[in-house]
C-alpha positions as MATLAB code, in Angstrom:
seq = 'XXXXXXXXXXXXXXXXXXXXXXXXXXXXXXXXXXXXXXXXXXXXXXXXXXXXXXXXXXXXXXXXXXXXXXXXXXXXXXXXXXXXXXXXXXXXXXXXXXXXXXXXXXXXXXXXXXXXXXXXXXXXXXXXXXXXXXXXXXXXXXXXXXXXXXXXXXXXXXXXXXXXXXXXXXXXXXXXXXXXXXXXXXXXXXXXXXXXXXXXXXXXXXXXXXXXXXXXXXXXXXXXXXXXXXXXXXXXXXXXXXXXXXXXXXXXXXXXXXXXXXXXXXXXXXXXXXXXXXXXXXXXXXXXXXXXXXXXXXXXXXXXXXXXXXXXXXXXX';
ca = [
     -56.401  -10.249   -7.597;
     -59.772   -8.810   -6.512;
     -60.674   -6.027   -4.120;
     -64.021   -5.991   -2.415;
     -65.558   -2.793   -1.618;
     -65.446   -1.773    1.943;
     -68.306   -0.722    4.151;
     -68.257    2.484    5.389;
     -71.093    2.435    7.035;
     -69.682    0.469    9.719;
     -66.914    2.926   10.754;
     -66.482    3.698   14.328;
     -66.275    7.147   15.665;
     -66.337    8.602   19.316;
     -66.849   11.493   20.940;
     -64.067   14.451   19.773;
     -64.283   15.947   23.544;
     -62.745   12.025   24.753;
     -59.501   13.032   21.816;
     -56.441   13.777   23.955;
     -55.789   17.021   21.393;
     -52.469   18.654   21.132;
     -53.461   22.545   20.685;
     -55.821   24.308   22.794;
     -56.697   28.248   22.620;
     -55.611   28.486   25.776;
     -51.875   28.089   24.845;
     -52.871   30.773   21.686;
     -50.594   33.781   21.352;
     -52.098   36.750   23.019;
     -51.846   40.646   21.437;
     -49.276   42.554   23.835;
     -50.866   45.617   24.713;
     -48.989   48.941   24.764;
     -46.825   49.910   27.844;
     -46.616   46.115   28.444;
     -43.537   44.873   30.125;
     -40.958   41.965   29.118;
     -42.644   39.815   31.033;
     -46.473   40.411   29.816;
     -44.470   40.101   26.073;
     -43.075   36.106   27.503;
     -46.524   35.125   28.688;
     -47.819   36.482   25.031;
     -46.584   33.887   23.211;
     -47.763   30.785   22.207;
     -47.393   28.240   24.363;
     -45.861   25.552   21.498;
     -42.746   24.150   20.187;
     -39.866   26.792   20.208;
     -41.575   28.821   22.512;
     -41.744   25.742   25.434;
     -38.487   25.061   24.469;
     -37.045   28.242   25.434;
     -39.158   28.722   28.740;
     -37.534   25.460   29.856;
     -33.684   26.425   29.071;
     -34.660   29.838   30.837;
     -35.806   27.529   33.862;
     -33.259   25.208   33.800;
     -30.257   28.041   33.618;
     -32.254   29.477   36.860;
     -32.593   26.384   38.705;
     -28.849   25.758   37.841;
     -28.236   28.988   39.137;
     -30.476   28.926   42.106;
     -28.755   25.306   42.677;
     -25.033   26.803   42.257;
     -24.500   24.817   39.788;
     -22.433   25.730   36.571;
     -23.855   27.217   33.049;
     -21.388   27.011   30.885;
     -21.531   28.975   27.584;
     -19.796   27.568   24.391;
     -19.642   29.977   21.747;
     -18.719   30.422   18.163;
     -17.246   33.911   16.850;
     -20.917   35.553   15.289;
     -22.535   36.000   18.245;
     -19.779   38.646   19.062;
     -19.957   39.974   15.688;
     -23.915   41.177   15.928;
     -23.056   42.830   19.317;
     -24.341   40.379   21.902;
     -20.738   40.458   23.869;
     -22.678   43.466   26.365;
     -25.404   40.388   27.015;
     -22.621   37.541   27.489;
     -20.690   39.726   29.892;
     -24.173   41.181   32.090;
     -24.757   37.976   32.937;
     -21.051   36.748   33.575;
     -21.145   39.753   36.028;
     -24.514   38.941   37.592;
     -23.147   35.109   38.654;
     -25.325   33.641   35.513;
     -22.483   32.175   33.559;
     -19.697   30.277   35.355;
     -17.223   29.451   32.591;
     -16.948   30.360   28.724;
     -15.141   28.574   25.436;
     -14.710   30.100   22.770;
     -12.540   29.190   19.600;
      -9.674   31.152   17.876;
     -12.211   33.393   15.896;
     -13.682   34.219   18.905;
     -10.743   35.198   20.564;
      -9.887   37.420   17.803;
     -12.644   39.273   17.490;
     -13.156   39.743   21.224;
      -9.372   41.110   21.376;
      -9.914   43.185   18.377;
     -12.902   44.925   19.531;
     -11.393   44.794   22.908;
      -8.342   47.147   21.390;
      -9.582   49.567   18.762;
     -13.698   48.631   19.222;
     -14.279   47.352   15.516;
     -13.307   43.943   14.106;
     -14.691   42.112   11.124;
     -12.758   42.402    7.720;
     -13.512   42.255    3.774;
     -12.324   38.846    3.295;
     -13.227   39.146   -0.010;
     -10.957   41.659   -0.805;
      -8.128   40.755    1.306;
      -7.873   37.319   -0.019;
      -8.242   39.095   -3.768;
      -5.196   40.929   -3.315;
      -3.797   38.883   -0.268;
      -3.728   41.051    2.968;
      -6.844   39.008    4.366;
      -5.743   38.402    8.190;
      -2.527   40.630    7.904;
      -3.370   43.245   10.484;
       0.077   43.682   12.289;
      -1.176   44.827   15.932;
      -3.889   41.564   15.909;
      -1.065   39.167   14.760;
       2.042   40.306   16.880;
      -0.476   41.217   20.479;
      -2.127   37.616   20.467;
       1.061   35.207   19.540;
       3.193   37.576   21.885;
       0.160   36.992   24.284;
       0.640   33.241   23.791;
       4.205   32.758   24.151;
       4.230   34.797   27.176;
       1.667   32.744   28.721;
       2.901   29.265   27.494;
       6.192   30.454   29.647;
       3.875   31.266   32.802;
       1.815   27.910   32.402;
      -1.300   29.904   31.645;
      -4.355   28.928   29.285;
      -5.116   30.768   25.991;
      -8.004   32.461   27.316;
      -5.627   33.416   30.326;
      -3.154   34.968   29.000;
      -5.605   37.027   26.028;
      -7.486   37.931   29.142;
      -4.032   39.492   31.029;
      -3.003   40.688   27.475;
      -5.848   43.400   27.749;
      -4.432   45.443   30.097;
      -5.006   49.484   29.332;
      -7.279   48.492   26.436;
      -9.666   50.952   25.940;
     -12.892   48.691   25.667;
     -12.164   46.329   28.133;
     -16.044   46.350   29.359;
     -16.738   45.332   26.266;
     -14.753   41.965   26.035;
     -15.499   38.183   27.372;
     -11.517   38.151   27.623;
     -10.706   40.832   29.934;
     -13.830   40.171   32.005;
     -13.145   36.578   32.268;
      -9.704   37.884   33.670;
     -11.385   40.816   36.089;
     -13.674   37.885   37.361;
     -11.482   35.332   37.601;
     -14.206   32.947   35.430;
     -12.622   30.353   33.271;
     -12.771   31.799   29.756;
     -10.819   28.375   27.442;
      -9.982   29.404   23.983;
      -9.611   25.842   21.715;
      -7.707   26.417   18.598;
      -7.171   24.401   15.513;
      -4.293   25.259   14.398;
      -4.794   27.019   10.620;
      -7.796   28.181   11.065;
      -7.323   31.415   12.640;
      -5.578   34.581   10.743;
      -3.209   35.134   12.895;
      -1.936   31.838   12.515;
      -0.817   33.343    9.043;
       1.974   35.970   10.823;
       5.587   35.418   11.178;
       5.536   36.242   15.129;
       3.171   33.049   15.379;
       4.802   30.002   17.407;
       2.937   26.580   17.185;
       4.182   24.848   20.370;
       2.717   28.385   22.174;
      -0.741   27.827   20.266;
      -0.788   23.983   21.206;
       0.295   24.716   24.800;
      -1.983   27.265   26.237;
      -4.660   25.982   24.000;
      -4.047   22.491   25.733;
      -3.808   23.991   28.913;
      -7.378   25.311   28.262;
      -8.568   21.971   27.324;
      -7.841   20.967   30.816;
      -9.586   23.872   32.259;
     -12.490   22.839   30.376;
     -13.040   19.684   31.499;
     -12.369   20.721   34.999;
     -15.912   22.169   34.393;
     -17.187   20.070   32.511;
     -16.568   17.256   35.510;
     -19.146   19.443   37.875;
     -21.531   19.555   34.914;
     -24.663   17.907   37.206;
     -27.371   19.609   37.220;
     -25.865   22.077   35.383;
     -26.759   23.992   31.798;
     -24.544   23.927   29.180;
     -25.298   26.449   26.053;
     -23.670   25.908   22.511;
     -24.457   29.551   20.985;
     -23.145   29.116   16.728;
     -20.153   26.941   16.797;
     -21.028   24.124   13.946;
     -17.817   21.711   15.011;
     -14.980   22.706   16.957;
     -16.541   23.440   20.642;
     -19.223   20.585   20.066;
     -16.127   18.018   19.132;
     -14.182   19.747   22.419;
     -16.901   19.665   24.785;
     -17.119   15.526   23.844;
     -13.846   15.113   24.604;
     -13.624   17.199   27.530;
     -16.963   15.455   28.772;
     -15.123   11.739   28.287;
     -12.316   12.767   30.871;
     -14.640   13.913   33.458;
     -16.791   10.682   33.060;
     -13.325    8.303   32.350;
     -12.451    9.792   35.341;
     -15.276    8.549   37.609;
     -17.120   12.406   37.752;
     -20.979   12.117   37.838;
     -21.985   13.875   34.751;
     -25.509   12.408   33.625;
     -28.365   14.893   34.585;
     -28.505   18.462   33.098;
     -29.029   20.276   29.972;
     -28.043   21.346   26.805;
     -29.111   24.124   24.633;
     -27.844   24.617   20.862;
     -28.834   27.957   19.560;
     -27.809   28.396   15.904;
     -29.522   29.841   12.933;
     -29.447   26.190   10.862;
     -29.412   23.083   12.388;
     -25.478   21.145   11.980;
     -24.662   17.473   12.672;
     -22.082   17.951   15.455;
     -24.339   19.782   17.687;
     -27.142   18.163   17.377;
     -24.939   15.062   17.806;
     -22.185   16.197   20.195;
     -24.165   18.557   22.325;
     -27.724   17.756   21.798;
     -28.603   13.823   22.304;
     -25.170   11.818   23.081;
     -23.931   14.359   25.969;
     -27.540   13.727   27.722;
     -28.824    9.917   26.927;
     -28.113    9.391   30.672;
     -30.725   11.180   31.678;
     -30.452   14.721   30.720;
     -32.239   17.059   28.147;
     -30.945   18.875   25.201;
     -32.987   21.377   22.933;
     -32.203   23.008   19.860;
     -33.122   26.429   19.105;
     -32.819   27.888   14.880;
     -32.772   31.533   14.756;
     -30.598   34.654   14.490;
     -28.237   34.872   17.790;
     -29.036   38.837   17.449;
     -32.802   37.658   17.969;
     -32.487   34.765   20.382;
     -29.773   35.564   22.602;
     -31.478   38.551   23.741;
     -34.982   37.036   23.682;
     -32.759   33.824   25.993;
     -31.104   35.745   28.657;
     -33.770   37.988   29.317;
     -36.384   35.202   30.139;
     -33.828   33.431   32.148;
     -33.632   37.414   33.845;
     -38.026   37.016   34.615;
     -37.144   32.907   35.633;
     -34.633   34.185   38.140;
     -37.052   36.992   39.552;
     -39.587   34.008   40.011;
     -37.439   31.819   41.667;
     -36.294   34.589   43.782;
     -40.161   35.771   44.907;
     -40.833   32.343   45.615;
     -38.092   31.730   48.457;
];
């Protein structure tokens, strides 16, 4: 087999100003200036990738907002444990968040930090010498919470939430506020996974009831999900496997669910969310992003730029 040469000579360029470019300096990062506000520090960035990705969440948790129309925060258990719960709950108060799940970790810490203000074991050492999950007030306060509330008909995150009563850091805790507020707060177990599953006070059909009962809740919201936001802040698989689910019934059950957006904000990217929450939840015509990054970081950096996009809105009706 031969190969000719090739003439090079013949090789036709244009003009580089006729290139439809993808980076400009205009969309360059900026140097913030000291004494310069929150909002000079958003319009510092750079105007690429991650960056436009977060500007539009912010905008579309505004317009939902603006449009009374739900955002709906899923959650995994870190986020609480790097101290964001005082950012989760400012903006449940300020009519930014309409409904929260959580899982059973979540609901543990939250109640533990919610009773004594510190949560967060050695598991190292407790499984070593086996008292990993044993705490007796964490244990015998949540399944008592549970079986009282599987006898009222109440959710999980209902009865946690009325379980708080006289707690001493009840400000601090997505449980008690969902309660004050009366803004669904669903808590999906899996039964096993959760330390207080371990305790002798711990009743199954409870768990499975309110838990259940929470599952309905859920996709009560879920079902007025258009136009809405939906946020997925750290949980890998069990809220993005519920929120499927939950978003099935609304659709099986003839609820409009095709246009709005999801956010996954998570500090490596997982399978189920970028699956379950990212692309199948919105191939009728809504968005997803997905953010990588420390929730102490992000969170923040999220819910203060949806803060600026409300301010905007506001200024411009």
């Amino acid at each position: 087999m031969r190969f000719p040469p090739l003439d090079f000579s013949k090789i036709r360029t244009f003009p580089v100003a006729e290139r439809a470019n993808k980076v400009a300096v205009e969309s360059f990062a900026k140097p913030l200036e000291a004494g310069g506000s929150f909002l000079d520090f958003l319009h510092s960035l750079p105007a690429f990738l991650a960056v436009q990705d977060l500007r539009e969440i912010a905008d579309a948790i505004a317009t939902a907002v603006h449009s009374s129309r739900p955002v709906v925060l899923m959650m995994g258990a870190h986020s609480i444990k790097v101290g964001l719960n005082p950012i989760f709950i400012d903006a449940m108060r300020r009519g930014i968040l309409s409904a929260v799940a959580i899982h059973g970790a979540g609901a543990i810490h939250d109640f533990e930090l919610c009773y004594q203000g510190e949560t967060s074991e050695d598991v190292q050492k407790g499984l070593n010498d086996g008292s990993f999950g044993m705490a007796e007030e964490t244990g015998r306060l949540m399944n008592e919470a549970f079986q009282l509330g599987a006898k009222q008909g109440l959710g999980a995150g209902q009865a946690l939430g009325a379980a708080t009563a006289g707690f001493p850091n009840r400000a601090l805790s997505i449980l008690a506020t969902g309660h004050d507020l009366q803004i669904p707060v669903s808590v999906h177990i899996a039964v096993g996974t959760d330390i207080i599953h371990q305790h002798p006070s711990c009743e199954g059909a409870a768990l499975g009831a309110t838990s259940h009962t929470d599952f309905q809740r859920f996709a009560a919201v879920c079902a007025q999900l258009e136009g809405g936001v939906v946020l997925n802040i750290g949980s890998a698989v069990i809220l993005p496997e519920v929120f499927l689910k939950a978003l099935t019934v609304a659709r099986n059950l003839g609820h409009r669910v095709e246009k709005f957006t999801t956010a996954t904000l998570d500090m490596t990217r997982h399978y189920r969310p970028s699956e379950n929450v990212q692309r199948r939840p919105t191939a009728l015509g809504g968005k997803g992003f997905y953010l990588i990054g420390h929730h102490e970081l992000n969170v923040p950096l999220l819910f203060a730029a949806v803060t600026e996009a409300l301010h905007t809105k506001a200024l411009q009706h």
